[in-house]
C-alpha positions in Angstrom: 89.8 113.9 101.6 92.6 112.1 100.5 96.0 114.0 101.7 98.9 112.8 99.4 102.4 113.7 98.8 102.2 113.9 95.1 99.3 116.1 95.5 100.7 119.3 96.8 101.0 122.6 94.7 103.1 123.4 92.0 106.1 125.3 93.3 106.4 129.1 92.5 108.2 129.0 89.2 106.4 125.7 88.0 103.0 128.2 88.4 104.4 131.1 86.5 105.2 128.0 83.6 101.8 127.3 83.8 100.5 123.5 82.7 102.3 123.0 79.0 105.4 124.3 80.4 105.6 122.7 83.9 105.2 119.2 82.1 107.5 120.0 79.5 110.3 120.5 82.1 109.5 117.3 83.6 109.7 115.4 80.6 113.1 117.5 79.7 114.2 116.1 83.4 113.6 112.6 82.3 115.5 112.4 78.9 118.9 114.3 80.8 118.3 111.6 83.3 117.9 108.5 80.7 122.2 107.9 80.8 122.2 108.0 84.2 119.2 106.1 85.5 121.0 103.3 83.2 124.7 103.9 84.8 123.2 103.9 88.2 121.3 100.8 87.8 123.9 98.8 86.3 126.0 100.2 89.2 123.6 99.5 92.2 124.8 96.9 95.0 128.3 97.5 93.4 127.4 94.5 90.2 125.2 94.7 87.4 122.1 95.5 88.2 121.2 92.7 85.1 122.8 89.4 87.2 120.2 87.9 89.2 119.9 87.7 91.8 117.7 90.8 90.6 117.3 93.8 93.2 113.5 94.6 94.4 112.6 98.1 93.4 113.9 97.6 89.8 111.4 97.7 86.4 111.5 95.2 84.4 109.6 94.4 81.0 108.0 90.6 80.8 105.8 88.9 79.0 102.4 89.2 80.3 99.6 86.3 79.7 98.0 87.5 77.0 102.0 87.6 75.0 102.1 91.6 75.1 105.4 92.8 76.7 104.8 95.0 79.4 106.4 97.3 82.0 106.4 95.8 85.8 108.2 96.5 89.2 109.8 94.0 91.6 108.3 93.9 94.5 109.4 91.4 96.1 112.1 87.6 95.2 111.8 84.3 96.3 115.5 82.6 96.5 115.7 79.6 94.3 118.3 76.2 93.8 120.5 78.5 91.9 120.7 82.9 91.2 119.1 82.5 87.8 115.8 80.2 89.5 114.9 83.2 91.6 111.3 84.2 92.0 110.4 87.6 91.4 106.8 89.4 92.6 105.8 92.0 90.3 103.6 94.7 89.9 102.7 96.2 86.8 102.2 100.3 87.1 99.5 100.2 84.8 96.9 97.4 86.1 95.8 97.3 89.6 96.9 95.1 92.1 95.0 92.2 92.1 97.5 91.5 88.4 100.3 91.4 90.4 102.0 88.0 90.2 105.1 85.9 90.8 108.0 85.2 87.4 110.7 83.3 86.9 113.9 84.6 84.7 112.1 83.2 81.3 109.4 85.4 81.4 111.7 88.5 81.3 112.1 90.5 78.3 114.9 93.0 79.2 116.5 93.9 82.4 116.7 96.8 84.6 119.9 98.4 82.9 116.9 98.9 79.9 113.8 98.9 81.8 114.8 101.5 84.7 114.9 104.1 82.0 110.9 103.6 80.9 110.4 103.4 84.9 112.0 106.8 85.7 110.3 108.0 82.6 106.8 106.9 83.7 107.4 108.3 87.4 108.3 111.6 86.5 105.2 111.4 83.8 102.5 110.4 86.8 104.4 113.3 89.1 103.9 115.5 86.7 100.2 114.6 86.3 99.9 115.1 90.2 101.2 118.5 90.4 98.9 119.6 87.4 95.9 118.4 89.1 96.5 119.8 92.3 97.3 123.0 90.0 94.9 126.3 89.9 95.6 126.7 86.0 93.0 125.8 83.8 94.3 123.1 80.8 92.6 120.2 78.8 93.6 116.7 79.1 95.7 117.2 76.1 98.4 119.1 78.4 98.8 115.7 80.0 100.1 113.7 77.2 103.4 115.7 75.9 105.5 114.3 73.4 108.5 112.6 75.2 111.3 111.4 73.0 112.8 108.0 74.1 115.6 105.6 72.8 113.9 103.7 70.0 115.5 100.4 70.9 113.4 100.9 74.6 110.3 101.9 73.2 110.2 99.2 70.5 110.6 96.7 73.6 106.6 97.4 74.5 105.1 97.9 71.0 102.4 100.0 70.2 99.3 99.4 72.9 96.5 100.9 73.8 96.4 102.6 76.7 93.9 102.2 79.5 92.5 104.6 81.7 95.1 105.3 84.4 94.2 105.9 88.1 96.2 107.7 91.0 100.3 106.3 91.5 99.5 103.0 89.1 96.3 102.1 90.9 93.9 102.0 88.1 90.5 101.3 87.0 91.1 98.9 84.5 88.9 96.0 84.5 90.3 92.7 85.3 90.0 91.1 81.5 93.3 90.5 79.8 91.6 91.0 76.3 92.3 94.7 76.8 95.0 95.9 74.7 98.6 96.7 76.6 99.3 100.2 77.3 102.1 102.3 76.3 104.5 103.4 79.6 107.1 103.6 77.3 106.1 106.8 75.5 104.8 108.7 78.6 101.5 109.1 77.8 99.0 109.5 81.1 96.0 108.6 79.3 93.5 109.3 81.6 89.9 109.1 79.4 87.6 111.1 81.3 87.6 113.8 84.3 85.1 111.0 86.3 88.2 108.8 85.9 90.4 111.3 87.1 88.3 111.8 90.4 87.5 108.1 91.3 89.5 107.0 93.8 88.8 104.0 95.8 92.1 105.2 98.4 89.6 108.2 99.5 89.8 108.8 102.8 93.2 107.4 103.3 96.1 109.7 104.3 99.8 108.9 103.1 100.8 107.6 105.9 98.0 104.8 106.2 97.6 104.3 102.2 101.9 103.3 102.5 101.7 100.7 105.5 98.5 99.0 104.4 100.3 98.7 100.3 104.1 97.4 102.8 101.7 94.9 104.7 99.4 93.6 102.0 102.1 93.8 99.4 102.6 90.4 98.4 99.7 87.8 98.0 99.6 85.0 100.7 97.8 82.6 98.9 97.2 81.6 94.8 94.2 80.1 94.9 91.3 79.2 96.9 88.8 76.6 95.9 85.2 77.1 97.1 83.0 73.8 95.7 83.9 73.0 92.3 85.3 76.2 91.5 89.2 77.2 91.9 89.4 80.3 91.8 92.8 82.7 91.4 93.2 85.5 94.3 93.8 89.0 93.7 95.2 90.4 97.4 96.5 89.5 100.6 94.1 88.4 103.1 95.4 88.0 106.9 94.9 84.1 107.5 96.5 82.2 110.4 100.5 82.2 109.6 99.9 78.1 110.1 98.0 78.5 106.8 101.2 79.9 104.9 104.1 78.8 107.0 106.7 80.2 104.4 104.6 83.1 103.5 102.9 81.9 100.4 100.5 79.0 99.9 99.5 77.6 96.7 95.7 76.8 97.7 93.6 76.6 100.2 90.2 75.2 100.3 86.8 76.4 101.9 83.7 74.3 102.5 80.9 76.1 100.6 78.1 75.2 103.5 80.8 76.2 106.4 82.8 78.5 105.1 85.9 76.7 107.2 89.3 76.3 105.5 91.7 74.1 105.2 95.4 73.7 104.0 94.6 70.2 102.4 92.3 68.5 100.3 92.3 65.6 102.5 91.4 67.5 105.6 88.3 69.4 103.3 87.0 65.8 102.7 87.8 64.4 106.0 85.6 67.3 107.5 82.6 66.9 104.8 82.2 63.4 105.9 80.8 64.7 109.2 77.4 63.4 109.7 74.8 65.2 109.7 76.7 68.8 108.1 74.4 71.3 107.2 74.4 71.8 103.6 73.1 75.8 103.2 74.5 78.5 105.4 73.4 79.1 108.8 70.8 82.0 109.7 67.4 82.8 108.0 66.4 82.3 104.8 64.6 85.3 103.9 63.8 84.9 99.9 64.1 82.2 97.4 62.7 82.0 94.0 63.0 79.3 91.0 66.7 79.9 91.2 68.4 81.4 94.2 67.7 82.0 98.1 69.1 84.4 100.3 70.2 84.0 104.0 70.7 86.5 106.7 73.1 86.1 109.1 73.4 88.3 112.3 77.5 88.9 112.7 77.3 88.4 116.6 75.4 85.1 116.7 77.0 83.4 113.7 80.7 84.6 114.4 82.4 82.0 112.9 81.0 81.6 109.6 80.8 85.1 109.0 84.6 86.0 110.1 85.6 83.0 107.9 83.7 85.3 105.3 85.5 88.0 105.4 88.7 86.1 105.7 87.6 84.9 101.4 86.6 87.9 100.8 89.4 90.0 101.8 91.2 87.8 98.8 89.3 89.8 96.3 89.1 93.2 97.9 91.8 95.4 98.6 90.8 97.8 101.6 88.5 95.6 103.5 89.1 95.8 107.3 86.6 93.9 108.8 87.8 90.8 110.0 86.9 90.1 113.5 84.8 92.8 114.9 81.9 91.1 112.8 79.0 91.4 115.4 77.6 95.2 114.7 77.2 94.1 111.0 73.8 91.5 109.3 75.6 89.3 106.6 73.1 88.7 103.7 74.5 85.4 101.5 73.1 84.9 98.3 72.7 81.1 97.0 72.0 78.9 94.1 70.6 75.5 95.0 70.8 71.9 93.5 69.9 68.4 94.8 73.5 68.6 96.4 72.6 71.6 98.7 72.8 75.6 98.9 76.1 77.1 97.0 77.2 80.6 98.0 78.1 82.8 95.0 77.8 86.2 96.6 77.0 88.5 99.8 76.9 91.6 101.0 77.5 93.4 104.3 74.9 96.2 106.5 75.7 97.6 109.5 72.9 97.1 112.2 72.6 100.8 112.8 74.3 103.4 110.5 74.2 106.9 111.5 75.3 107.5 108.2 72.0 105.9 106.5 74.5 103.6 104.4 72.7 100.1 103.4 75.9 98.3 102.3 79.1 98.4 103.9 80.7 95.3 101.3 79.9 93.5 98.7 81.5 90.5 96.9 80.3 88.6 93.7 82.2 85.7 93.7 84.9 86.1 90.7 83.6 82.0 89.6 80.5 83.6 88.8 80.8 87.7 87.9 78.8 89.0 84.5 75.7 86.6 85.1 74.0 89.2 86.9 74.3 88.4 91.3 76.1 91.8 92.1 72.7 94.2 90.6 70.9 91.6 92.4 73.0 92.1 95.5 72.6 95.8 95.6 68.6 95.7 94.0 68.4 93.6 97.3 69.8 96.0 99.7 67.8 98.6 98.4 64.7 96.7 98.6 65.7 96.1 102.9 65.7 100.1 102.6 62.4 100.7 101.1 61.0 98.2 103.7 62.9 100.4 106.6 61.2 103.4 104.6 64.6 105.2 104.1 66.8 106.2 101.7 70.2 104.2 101.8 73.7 104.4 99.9 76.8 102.4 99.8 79.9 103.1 102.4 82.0 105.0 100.3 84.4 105.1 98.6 83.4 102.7 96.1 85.9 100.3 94.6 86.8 100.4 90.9 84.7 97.8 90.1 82.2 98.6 92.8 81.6 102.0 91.0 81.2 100.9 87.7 78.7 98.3 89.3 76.9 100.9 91.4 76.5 103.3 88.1 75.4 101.0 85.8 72.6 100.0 88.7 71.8 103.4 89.2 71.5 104.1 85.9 69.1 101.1 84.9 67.0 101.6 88.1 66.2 105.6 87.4 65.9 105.4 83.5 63.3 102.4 84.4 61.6 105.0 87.0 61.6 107.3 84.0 59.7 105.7 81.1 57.5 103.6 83.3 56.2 107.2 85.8 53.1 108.2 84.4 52.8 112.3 85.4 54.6 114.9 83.6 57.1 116.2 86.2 59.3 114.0 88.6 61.7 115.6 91.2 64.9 114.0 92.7 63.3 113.9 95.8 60.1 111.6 94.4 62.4 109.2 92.4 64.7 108.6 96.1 61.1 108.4 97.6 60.2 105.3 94.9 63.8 104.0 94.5 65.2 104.6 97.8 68.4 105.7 96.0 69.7 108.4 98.2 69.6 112.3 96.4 73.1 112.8 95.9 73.4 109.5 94.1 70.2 110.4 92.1 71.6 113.9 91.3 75.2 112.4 89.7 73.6 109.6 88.3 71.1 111.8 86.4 74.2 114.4 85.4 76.6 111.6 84.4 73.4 110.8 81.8 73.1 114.7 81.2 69.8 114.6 81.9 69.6 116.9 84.2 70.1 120.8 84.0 69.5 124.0 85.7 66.1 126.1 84.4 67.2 128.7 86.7 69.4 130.3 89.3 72.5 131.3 89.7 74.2 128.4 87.5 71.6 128.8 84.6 73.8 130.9 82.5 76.2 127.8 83.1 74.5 125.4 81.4 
């Protein structure tokens, strides 16, 4: 399991408070500290902490794309011409990282002498939550969302949004859409929506120590965009790419062949190397299925090195905690395609190991974000499921799941087993005869079937439970 910092026990005294209490305190902590997280930001680096250049580690509010103002952290600046031209890399606490993005001074809506304030005010909120969860003392999620008074003037800054559902340290599980309503930092509300949302999290397995150097390494995106055919597509993290690719440590695009998968730092060179003769126009390896509109290949890691480590090099742009890179050869690549009278076009894959001693059937998986919600990433995972019910075994995903990769993986679970259910023709089914149909291994079976509450004890031990 996940060892963290912020997840150790309450101290003595904060127990004896039990959960109203303890939170209470913190938020009394926060308003004596309002005046002086203010003087010591203005303070900091002996200036203003309000002249830019602008220090990294301060908050900031912005405007964000969709016009909502919202709370965001430097993480990194970019010196420009002039102090007031500087580039600044932000993160915003309450989206995941793939929002994180570069500004320039226009785009800031007040400065940290304000917006250090709402930042110290949220910290102390999320430590808070951390402490109650790793607590013994029973509460409702209502114990997490006390009433914190704050300086009108700051609060008015963000509005009045709707809050999203909040994961661990301001990694969350909010969906990538911007149509979402802003959330509220600046009343310190921890809205988290359900205790499944409280327990997802796609760091599992990831101690302190690790979950720090690989945020320091992959803090900052590399690249913008990518374009892959006739799509350009904007990135979401850091992928590790040839320093020769991003000599100053940021490139605005690069470009992929869709039949090769090779990149290229130019457009020119792109079209200079499609004009090979002869270039295959569909991925290399088998082509194991096709129907009226798509085919899939499958591609064995250690015979088609290249293709398949310039893979993972794209898709590392869209996942966070992807490590394969090189070591490709104990893993089968399947590559799903559309075709036309111009060729085969990638627009998904998915990942296996050869040999899993863990019976897992997918190790990644990647709908390309030029073509998510049409319907490629059920077919992905249908797919893999389908290889497992030829092996005659019951398979699972490597977990954990990513936050979209679980809310993928439940909807498919769901669909697949309610199907099971109206179509089977007896009486009785047990989890062990739908994993025996579906394939779908029985732990997965047994949440899926409690997150629908269909299933419940008849007896036992935990019948008087029910």
């Amino acid at each position: 399991g996940n060892k963290r910092k912020g997840r150790e026990s309450l101290p003595p005294v904060a127990k004896k408070q039990g959960k109203k209490e303890a939170v209470a305190s913190a938020a009394v902590n926060v308003q004596s500290n309002d005046d002086k997280s203010s003087s010591e930001s203005k303070s900091e680096s002996g200036g203003n902490a309000d002249e830019h250049p602008l220090q990294v580690g301060h908050y900031l509010v912005v405007k964000y794309k969709d016009g909502s103002n919202r709370l965001a952290k430097i993480v990194e600046s970019s010196a420009g011409s002039s102090p007031r031209s500087t580039q600044y890399y932000i993160h915003y606490p309450d989206f995941n990282r793939r929002m994180d993005e570069w500004i320039g001074a226009p785009r800031i809506v007040a400065y940290p002498s304000e917006a250090n304030i709402l930042g110290a005010n949220r910290e102390a909120q999320e430590n808070a939550a951390k402490k109650l969860k790793a607590s013994d003392s029973k509460g409702s999620l209502a114990d997490l969302q006390p009433a914190v008074e704050v300086n009108p003037k700051l609060q008015s800054l963000l509005g009045n949004p709707t809050p999203t559902r909040s994961g661990p340290a301001g990694r969350t599980t909010k969906s990538r859409s911007n149509s979402v309503a802003s959330v509220a930092p600046q009343a310190p509300v921890m809205a988290i929506s359900t205790v499944a949302d409280m327990e997802h999290d796609e760091h599992e397995g990831m101690d302190e120590e690790s979950l720090l150097e690989h945020e320091e390494v992959t803090k900052v995106k590399n690249i913008k965009f990518v374009k892959l055919g006739k799509y350009i597509m904007e990135c979401w993290y850091f992928s590790p790419f040839p320093k020769e690719y991003y000599p100053n440590g940021f490139a605005e695009c690069l470009f992929f062949c869709e039949f090769s998968f090779r990149f290229f730092a130019t457009k020119e060179e792109l079209v200079r190397y499609q004009k090979k003769p002869n270039l295959p126009r569909h991925p290399p390896g088998n082509e194991i299925y096709r129907d009226s509109e798509v085919s899939m290949f499958e591609l064995d890691g250690a015979v088609e090195k290249v293709y398949c480590q310039n893979l993972c090099y794209f898709a590392k742009l869209f996942l966070d905690h992807k490590t394969l890179y090189w070591d490709v050869d104990p893993f089968l690549f399947y590559v799903l395609c559309t075709r036309d009278e111009r060729g085969f076009h990638p627009v998904g894959y998915f990942s296996k190991e050869k040999y899993s001693d863990m019976g897992y059937n997918l190790a990644c998986i990647l709908t390309f974000p030029c073509v998510q919600r049409v319907g490629y990433g059920r077919f992905l995972m249908a797919f893999s499921y389908e290889l497992s019910k030829k092996e005659e075994k019951a398979g699972s995903p490597e977990k954990p799941l990513s936050d979209l990769g679980a809310v993928g993986y439940k909807s498919y679970w769901a669909h697949t087993i309610l199907k099971l259910l109206r179509d089977y023709p007896g009486q009785i089914i047990s989890i062990m005869d739908i994993t025996r149909i579906t394939s779908i291994l029985p732990d997965d079976v047994q949440a899926t079937l409690q997150m629908l509450q269909l299933l419940h004890y008849t007896g036992g031990a935990d019948a008087d439970n029910d």
